[in-house]
Residue frames relative to the residue before (quaternion, step in Angstrom):
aa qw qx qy qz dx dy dz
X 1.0000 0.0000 0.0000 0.0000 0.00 0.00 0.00
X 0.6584 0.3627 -0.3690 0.5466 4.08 1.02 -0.67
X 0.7822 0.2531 -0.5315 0.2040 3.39 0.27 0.54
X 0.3663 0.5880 -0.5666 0.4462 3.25 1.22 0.45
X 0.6371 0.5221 -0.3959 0.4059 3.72 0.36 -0.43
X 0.7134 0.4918 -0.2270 0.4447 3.35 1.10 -1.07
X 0.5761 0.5780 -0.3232 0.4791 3.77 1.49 -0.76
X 0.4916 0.6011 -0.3040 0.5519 3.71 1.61 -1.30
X 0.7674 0.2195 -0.3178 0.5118 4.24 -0.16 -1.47
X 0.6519 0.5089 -0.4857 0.2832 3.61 0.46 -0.05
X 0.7543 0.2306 -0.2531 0.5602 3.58 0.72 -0.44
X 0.1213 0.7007 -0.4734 0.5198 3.28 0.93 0.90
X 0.7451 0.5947 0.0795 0.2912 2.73 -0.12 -2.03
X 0.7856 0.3348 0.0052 0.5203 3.04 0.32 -1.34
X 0.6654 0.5400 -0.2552 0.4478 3.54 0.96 -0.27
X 0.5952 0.5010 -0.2458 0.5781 3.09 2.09 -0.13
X 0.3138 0.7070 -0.5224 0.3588 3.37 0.96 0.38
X 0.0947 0.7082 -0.6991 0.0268 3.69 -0.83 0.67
X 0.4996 -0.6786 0.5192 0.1428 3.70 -1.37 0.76
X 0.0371 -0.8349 0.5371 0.1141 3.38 -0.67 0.76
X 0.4598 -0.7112 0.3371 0.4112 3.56 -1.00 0.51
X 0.4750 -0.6484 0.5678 0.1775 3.45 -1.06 0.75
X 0.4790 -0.4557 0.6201 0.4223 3.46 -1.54 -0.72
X 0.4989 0.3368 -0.4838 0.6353 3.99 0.95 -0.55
X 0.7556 0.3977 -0.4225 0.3041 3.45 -0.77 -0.38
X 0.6523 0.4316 -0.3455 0.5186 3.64 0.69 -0.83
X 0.6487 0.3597 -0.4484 0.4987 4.04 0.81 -0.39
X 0.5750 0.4385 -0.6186 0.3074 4.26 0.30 0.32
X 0.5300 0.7090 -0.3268 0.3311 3.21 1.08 -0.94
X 0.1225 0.7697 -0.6213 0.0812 3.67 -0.02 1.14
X 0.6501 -0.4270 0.5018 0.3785 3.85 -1.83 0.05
X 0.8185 0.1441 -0.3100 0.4617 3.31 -1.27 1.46
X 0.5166 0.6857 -0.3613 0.3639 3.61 1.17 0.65
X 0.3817 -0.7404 0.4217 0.3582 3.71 0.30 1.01
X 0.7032 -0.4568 0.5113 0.1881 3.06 -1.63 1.61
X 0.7800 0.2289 -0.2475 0.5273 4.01 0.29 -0.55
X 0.5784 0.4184 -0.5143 0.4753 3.59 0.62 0.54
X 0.6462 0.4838 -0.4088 0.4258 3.46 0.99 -0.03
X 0.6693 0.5700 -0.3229 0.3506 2.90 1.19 -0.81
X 0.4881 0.5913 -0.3675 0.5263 3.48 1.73 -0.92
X 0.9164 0.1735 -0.1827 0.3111 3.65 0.32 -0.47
X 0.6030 0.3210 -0.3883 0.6185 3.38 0.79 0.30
X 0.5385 -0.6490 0.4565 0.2835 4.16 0.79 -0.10
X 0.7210 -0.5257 0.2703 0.3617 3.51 -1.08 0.25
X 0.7584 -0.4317 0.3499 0.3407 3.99 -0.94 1.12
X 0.3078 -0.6463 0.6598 0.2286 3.03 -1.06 -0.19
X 0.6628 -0.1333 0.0051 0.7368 3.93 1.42 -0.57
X 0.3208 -0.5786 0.7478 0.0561 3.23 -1.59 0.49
X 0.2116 0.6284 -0.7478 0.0336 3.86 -0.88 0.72
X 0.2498 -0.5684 0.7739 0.1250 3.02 -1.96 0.63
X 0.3892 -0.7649 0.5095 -0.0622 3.00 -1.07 1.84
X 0.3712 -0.7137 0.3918 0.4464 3.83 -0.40 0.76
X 0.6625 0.4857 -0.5085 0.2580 3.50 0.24 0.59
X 0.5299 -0.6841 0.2524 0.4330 3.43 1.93 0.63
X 0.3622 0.6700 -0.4931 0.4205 3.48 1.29 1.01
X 0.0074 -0.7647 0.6021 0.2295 3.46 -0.82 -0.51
X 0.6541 -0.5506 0.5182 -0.0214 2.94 -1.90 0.80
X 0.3777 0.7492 -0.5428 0.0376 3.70 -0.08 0.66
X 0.2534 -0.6777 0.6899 -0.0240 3.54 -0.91 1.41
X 0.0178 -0.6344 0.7489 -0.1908 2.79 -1.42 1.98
X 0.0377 0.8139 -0.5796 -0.0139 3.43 -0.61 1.37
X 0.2636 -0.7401 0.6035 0.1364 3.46 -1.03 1.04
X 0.4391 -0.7696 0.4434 0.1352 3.68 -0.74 1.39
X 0.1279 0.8324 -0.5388 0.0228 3.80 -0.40 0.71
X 0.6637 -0.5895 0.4063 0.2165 3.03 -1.20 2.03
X 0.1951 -0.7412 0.6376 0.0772 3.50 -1.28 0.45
X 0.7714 0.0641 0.3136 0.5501 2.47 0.55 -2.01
X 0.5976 -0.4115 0.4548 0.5165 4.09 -1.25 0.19
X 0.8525 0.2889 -0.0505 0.4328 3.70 1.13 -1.32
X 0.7350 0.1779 -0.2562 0.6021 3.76 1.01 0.39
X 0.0038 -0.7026 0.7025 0.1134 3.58 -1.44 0.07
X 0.3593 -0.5739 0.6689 0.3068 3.65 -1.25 0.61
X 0.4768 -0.5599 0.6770 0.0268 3.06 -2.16 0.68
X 0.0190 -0.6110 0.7910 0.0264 3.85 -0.75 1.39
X 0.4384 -0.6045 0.6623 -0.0614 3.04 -1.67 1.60
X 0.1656 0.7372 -0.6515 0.0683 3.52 -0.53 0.74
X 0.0742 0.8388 -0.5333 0.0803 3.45 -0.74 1.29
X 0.2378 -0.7274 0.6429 0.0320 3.58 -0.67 1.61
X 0.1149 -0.6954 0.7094 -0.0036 3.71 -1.48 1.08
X 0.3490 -0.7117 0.6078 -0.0474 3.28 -0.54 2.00
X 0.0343 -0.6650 0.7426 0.0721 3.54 -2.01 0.00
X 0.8504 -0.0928 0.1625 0.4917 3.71 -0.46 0.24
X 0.6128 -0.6854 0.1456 0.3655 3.24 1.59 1.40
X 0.5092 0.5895 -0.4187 0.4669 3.12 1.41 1.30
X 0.3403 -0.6757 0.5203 0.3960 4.01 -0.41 0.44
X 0.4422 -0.6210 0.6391 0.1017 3.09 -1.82 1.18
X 0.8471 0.1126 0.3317 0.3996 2.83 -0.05 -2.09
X 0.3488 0.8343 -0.4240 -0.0505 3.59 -0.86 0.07
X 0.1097 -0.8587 0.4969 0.0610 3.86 -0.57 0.54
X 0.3400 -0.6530 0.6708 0.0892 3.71 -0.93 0.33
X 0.1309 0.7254 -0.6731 0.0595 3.53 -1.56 0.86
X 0.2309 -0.7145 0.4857 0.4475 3.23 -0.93 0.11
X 0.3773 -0.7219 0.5707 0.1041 3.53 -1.83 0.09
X 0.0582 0.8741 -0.4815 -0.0261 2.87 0.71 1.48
X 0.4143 0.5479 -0.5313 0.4958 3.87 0.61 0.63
X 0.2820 -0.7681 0.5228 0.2393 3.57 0.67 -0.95
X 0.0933 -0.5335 0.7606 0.3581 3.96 -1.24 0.03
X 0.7349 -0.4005 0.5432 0.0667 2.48 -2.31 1.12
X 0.3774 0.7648 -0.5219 -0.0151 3.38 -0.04 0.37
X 0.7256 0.2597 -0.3767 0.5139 3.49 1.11 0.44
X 0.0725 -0.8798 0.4698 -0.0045 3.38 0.77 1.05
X 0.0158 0.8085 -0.5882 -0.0132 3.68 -0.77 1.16
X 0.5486 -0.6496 0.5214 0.0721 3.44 -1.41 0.38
């Protein structure tokens, strides 16, 4: 019976895997590559804006540890058109976005 439980928290488990973007990953990413092949491989944005010039914006940020009590923020940001990459750049953020913001 514990390893049927254990076969259950494994694939469990494992179904929680989510992909973050890297710097290898942000260099496959080239211009004229469908928007859902990126998404298959680097995983889902962090935000998505549509810009009024009918581009869009997707910001993937990949959290790096500093400290026990701060981490900087590499920004990686791909600009689509008709669900093809255009364009894309990377910065760091050493202020960071809040993204687990506590009280």
């Amino acid at each position: 019976m514990e390893k049927i439980y254990l076969v259950l928290l494994l694939f469990v488990l494992s179904s929680c895997n989510t992909q973050v973007m890297t710097p290898q990953k942000f260099e496959t990413v080239q211009p004229g590559m469908p928007i859902e092949e990126v998404e298959k491989q680097c995983g889902e944005p962090y935000q998505v804006k549509t810009m009024s010039s009918g581009f869009k914006e997707h910001t993937y940020i990949q959290r790096i540890p500093v400290s026990s009590e701060s981490d900087e923020h590499e920004v990686y940001v791909i600009y689509s058109c008709k669900g093809r990459v255009v364009s894309k750049n990377i910065r760091l953020d050493p202020k960071g976005i809040d993204v687990n913001y506590r009280q």
